[in-house]
C-alpha positions as CSV (number, residue, x, y, z in Angstrom):
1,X,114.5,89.4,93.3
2,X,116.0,90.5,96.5
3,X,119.3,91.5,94.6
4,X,117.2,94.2,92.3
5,X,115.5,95.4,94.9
6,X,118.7,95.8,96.8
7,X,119.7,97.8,94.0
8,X,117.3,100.0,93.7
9,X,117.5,101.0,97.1
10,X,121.0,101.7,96.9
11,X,120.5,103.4,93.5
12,X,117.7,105.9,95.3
13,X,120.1,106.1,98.0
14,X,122.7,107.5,95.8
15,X,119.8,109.8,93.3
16,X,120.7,112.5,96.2
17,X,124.5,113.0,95.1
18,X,126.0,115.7,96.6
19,X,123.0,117.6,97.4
20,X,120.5,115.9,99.6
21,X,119.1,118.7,100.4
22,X,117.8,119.3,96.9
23,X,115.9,115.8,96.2
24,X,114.4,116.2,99.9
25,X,113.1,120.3,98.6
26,X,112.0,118.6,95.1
27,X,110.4,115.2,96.1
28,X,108.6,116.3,99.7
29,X,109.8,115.2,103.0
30,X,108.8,112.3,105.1
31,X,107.8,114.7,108.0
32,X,108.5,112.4,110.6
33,X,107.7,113.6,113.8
34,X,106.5,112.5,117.6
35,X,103.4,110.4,117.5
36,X,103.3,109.5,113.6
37,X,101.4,107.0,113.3
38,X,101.2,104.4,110.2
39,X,99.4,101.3,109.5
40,X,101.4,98.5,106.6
41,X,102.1,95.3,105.3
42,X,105.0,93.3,105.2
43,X,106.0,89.8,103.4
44,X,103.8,91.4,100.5
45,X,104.9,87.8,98.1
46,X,104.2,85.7,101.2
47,X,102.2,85.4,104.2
48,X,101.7,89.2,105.1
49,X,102.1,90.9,108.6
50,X,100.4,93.7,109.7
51,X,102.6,96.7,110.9
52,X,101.8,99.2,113.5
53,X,104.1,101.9,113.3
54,X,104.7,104.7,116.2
55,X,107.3,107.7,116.0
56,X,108.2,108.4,120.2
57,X,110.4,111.2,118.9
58,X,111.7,112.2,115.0
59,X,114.1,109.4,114.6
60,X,112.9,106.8,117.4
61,X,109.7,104.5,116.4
62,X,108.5,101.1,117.5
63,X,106.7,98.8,115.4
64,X,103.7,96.0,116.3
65,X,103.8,93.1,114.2
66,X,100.9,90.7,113.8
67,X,100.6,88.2,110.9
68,X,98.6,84.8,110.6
69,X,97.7,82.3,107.7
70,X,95.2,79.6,107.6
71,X,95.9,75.9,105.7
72,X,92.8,73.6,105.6
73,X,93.0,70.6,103.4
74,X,90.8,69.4,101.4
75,X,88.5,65.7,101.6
76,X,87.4,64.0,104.9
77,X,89.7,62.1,107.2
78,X,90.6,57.7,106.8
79,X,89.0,56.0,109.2
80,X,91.4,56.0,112.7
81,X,92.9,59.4,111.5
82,X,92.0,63.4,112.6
83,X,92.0,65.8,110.0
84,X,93.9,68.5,111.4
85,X,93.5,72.6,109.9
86,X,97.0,74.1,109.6
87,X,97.4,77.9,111.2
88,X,100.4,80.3,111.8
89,X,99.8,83.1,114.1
90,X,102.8,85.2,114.8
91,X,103.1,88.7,117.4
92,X,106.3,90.5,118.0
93,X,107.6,94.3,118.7
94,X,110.7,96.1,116.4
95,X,112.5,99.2,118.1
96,X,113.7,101.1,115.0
97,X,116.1,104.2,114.4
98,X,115.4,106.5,111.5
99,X,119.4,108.0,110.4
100,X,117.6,110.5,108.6
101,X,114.4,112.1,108.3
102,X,114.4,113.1,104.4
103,X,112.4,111.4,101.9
104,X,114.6,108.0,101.7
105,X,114.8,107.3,105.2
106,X,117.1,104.6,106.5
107,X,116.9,102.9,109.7
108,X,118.7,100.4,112.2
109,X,116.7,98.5,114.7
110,X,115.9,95.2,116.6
111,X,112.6,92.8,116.6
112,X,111.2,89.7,118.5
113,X,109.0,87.9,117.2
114,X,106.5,84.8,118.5
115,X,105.1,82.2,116.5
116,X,103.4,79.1,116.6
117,X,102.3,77.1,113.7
118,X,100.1,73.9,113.6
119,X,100.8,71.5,110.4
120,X,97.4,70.6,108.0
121,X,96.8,67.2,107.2
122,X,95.7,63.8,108.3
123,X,97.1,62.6,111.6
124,X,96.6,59.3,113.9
125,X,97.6,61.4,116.6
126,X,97.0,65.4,116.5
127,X,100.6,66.9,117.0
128,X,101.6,69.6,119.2
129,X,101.9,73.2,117.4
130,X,105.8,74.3,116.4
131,X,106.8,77.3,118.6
132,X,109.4,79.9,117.9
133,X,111.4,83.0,118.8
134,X,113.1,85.0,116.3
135,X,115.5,87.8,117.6
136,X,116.9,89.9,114.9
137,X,119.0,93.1,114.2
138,X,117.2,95.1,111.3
139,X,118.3,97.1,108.4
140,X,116.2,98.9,106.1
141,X,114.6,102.1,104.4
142,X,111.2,103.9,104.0
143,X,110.7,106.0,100.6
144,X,108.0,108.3,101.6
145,X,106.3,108.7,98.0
146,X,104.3,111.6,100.3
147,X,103.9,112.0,104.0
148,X,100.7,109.2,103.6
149,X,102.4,106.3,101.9
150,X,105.5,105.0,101.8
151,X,107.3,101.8,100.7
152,X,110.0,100.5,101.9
153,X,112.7,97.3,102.3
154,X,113.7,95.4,105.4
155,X,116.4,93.2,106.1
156,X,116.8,91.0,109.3
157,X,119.4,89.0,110.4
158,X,119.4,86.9,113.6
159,X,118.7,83.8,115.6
160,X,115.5,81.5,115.5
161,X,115.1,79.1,118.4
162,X,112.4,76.2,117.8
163,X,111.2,75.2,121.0
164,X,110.5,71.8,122.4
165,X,107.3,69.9,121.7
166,X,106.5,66.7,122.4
167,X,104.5,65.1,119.9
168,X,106.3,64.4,117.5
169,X,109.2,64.4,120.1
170,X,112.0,67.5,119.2
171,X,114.6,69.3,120.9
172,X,114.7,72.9,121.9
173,X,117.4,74.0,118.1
174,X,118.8,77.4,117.7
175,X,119.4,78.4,113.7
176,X,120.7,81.1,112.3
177,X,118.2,83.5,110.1
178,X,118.0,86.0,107.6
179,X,115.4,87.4,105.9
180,X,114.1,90.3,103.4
181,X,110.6,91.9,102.6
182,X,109.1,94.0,100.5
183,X,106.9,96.9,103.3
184,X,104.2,99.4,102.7
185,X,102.3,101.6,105.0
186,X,100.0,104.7,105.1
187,X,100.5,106.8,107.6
188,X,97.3,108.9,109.4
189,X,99.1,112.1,110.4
Protein backbone atom coordinates (compact mmCIF):
# COMPACT_ATOMS: atom_id res chain seq x y z
CA UNK A 1 0.00 0.00 0.00
CA UNK A 2 2.80 2.34 0.80
CA UNK A 3 4.28 1.79 -2.78
CA UNK A 4 0.84 3.07 -4.60
CA UNK A 5 0.56 5.68 -2.48
CA UNK A 6 4.10 6.59 -3.11
CA UNK A 7 3.08 6.68 -6.59
CA UNK A 8 0.55 8.67 -6.60
CA UNK A 9 2.28 11.31 -4.97
CA UNK A 10 4.93 11.34 -7.30
CA UNK A 11 2.42 11.07 -10.18
CA UNK A 12 0.56 14.49 -8.76
CA UNK A 13 3.99 15.72 -8.27
CA UNK A 14 4.69 15.41 -11.93
CA UNK A 15 0.56 16.44 -13.16
CA UNK A 16 2.23 20.11 -13.05
CA UNK A 17 4.72 19.36 -16.11
CA UNK A 18 6.28 22.24 -17.25
CA UNK A 19 3.89 24.69 -16.08
CA UNK A 20 3.23 24.76 -12.43
CA UNK A 21 1.91 27.75 -12.53
CA UNK A 22 -1.05 26.55 -14.45
CA UNK A 23 -2.37 23.52 -12.16
CA UNK A 24 -1.76 26.01 -9.06
CA UNK A 25 -4.25 28.91 -11.27
CA UNK A 26 -6.70 25.77 -12.22
CA UNK A 27 -6.86 23.70 -8.89
CA UNK A 28 -6.66 26.78 -6.14
CA UNK A 29 -3.73 27.41 -3.95
CA UNK A 30 -2.92 26.18 -0.58
CA UNK A 31 -2.66 29.86 0.73
CA UNK A 32 -0.32 29.19 3.22
CA UNK A 33 0.50 31.98 5.20
CA UNK A 34 1.69 33.17 8.97
CA UNK A 35 -0.59 31.76 11.69
CA UNK A 36 -2.48 28.98 9.59
CA UNK A 37 -3.75 26.99 11.63
CA UNK A 38 -4.99 23.21 10.99
CA UNK A 39 -6.30 20.49 13.09
CA UNK A 40 -5.67 16.36 11.40
CA UNK A 41 -5.10 12.89 11.77
CA UNK A 42 -2.38 10.77 11.13
CA UNK A 43 -1.87 6.72 11.20
CA UNK A 44 -5.49 6.89 9.64
CA UNK A 45 -5.11 2.40 9.23
CA UNK A 46 -3.65 2.40 12.77
CA UNK A 47 -3.66 3.98 16.02
CA UNK A 48 -4.38 7.72 14.94
CA UNK A 49 -2.55 10.90 16.29
CA UNK A 50 -3.91 14.14 16.49
CA UNK A 51 -2.04 16.91 14.60
CA UNK A 52 -1.86 20.49 15.52
CA UNK A 53 -0.57 22.40 12.77
CA UNK A 54 0.92 26.15 12.94
CA UNK A 55 2.42 28.23 9.86
CA UNK A 56 5.25 30.91 11.90
CA UNK A 57 5.83 32.27 8.42
CA UNK A 58 4.65 30.90 4.61
CA UNK A 59 7.02 28.01 4.44
CA UNK A 60 7.93 27.44 8.27
CA UNK A 61 5.26 25.40 10.49
CA UNK A 62 5.46 23.28 13.59
CA UNK A 63 3.27 20.52 14.30
CA UNK A 64 1.84 18.99 17.97
CA UNK A 65 1.36 15.48 17.98
CA UNK A 66 -0.81 13.66 20.45
CA UNK A 67 -2.06 10.04 20.02
CA UNK A 68 -3.24 7.31 22.62
CA UNK A 69 -5.08 3.78 22.37
CA UNK A 70 -6.61 1.83 25.00
CA UNK A 71 -6.34 -2.36 25.21
CA UNK A 72 -8.52 -3.91 27.99
CA UNK A 73 -8.98 -7.67 27.92
CA UNK A 74 -11.62 -9.47 28.37
CA UNK A 75 -12.72 -12.10 31.58
CA UNK A 76 -11.54 -11.65 35.32
CA UNK A 77 -8.02 -12.36 36.53
CA UNK A 78 -6.71 -16.39 37.99
CA UNK A 79 -6.46 -16.38 41.36
CA UNK A 80 -2.57 -14.87 42.41
CA UNK A 81 -2.66 -12.82 39.09
CA UNK A 82 -3.57 -8.77 38.35
CA UNK A 83 -5.37 -8.14 35.31
CA UNK A 84 -3.60 -5.31 33.87
CA UNK A 85 -5.55 -2.62 30.97
CA UNK A 86 -3.04 -2.06 28.13
CA UNK A 87 -2.59 2.00 27.12
CA UNK A 88 -0.25 3.94 24.67
CA UNK A 89 -0.04 7.56 25.09
CA UNK A 90 2.40 9.29 22.87
CA UNK A 91 3.26 13.53 22.72
CA UNK A 92 5.89 14.96 20.49
CA UNK A 93 6.63 18.36 18.37
CA UNK A 94 7.65 18.22 14.15
CA UNK A 95 9.45 21.42 12.85
CA UNK A 96 8.45 21.28 9.15
CA UNK A 97 9.56 23.26 5.85
CA UNK A 98 6.97 23.78 3.10
CA UNK A 99 9.43 23.92 -0.57
CA UNK A 100 6.55 25.36 -2.04
CA UNK A 101 3.47 26.96 -1.36
CA UNK A 102 1.20 25.76 -4.41
CA UNK A 103 -1.43 23.27 -4.18
CA UNK A 104 0.93 19.96 -3.78
CA UNK A 105 3.07 21.24 -1.19
CA UNK A 106 6.15 19.31 -0.22
CA UNK A 107 8.05 19.59 2.95
CA UNK A 108 11.28 18.55 4.92
CA UNK A 109 11.25 18.52 8.61
CA UNK A 110 12.26 16.80 11.97
CA UNK A 111 10.05 15.25 15.00
CA UNK A 112 10.48 13.84 18.61
CA UNK A 113 8.27 11.90 19.79
CA UNK A 114 7.47 10.32 23.58
CA UNK A 115 5.75 7.35 24.32
CA UNK A 116 4.96 5.03 26.86
CA UNK A 117 2.94 1.92 26.57
CA UNK A 118 1.64 -0.46 29.27
CA UNK A 119 1.06 -4.27 27.95
CA UNK A 120 -2.89 -5.85 28.58
CA UNK A 121 -3.17 -9.03 30.16
CA UNK A 122 -2.83 -11.18 33.19
CA UNK A 123 0.30 -10.64 35.20
CA UNK A 124 1.75 -12.14 38.71
CA UNK A 125 3.58 -9.14 38.93
CA UNK A 126 2.24 -5.71 37.20
CA UNK A 127 5.17 -4.67 34.80
CA UNK A 128 6.66 -1.38 34.33
CA UNK A 129 5.27 0.65 31.21
CA UNK A 130 7.78 0.56 27.83
CA UNK A 131 9.17 4.03 27.28
CA UNK A 132 10.51 5.53 24.09
CA UNK A 133 12.02 8.31 22.11
CA UNK A 134 11.75 8.51 18.44
CA UNK A 135 13.83 11.24 16.61
CA UNK A 136 13.22 11.39 13.01
CA UNK A 137 14.02 13.39 9.78
CA UNK A 138 10.60 13.82 7.78
CA UNK A 139 9.65 13.82 4.21
CA UNK A 140 6.29 14.45 2.91
CA UNK A 141 3.45 16.47 1.03
CA UNK A 142 0.14 18.18 1.67
CA UNK A 143 -2.45 18.26 -1.41
CA UNK A 144 -4.62 21.11 -0.41
CA UNK A 145 -8.00 19.79 -2.18
CA UNK A 146 -9.02 23.67 -1.04
CA UNK A 147 -7.54 26.02 1.51
CA UNK A 148 -9.80 23.92 4.35
CA UNK A 149 -8.76 20.37 3.81
CA UNK A 150 -6.00 18.73 2.72
CA UNK A 151 -4.42 15.21 2.62
CA UNK A 152 -1.28 14.39 2.61
CA UNK A 153 1.71 11.54 3.04
CA UNK A 154 4.52 11.50 5.54
CA UNK A 155 7.63 9.59 5.71
CA UNK A 156 9.98 9.38 8.71
CA UNK A 157 13.12 7.94 9.09
CA UNK A 158 15.19 7.81 12.23
CA UNK A 159 16.21 6.32 15.56
CA UNK A 160 14.03 4.83 18.40
CA UNK A 161 15.63 4.40 21.80
CA UNK A 162 13.61 1.96 24.34
CA UNK A 163 14.47 2.92 27.63
CA UNK A 164 15.26 0.93 30.59
CA UNK A 165 12.67 -0.64 32.81
CA UNK A 166 13.01 -2.81 35.38
CA UNK A 167 10.26 -5.22 35.56
CA UNK A 168 10.69 -7.34 33.31
CA UNK A 169 14.46 -6.34 33.58
CA UNK A 170 15.69 -4.58 29.87
CA UNK A 171 18.46 -2.49 28.65
CA UNK A 172 18.28 1.01 27.44
CA UNK A 173 18.37 -0.43 22.89
CA UNK A 174 18.67 2.01 20.12
CA UNK A 175 16.91 0.69 16.62
CA UNK A 176 16.76 2.10 13.61
CA UNK A 177 12.99 3.30 12.25
CA UNK A 178 11.12 4.13 9.45
CA UNK A 179 7.76 4.77 9.03
CA UNK A 180 4.79 6.06 6.52
CA UNK A 181 1.18 7.48 7.12
CA UNK A 182 -1.55 8.34 5.38
CA UNK A 183 -2.51 12.56 7.09
CA UNK A 184 -5.57 14.66 6.85
CA UNK A 185 -6.35 18.02 8.34
CA UNK A 186 -8.73 21.00 8.01
CA UNK A 187 -7.48 24.01 8.39
CA UNK A 188 -9.54 27.10 10.29
CA UNK A 189 -8.13 30.11 8.32
Amino acid sequence: MTTKLCSILVFVLLAGGSSPAQLTVSLGQANLHAGKTGLGIDGITGSPNLLLKYFFTPQLAGQVIAGFELDSRGGSAPLGQTKVTGTTIRGGISILYHLSQMQVSPYVGGEGIFQTKKSAGFFVTEPDPENSITVSGVLGAEYFMNEKFSLGIKHSLGVDVQLSRDVPAEQTDAKFSTSTVVTGRFYFN
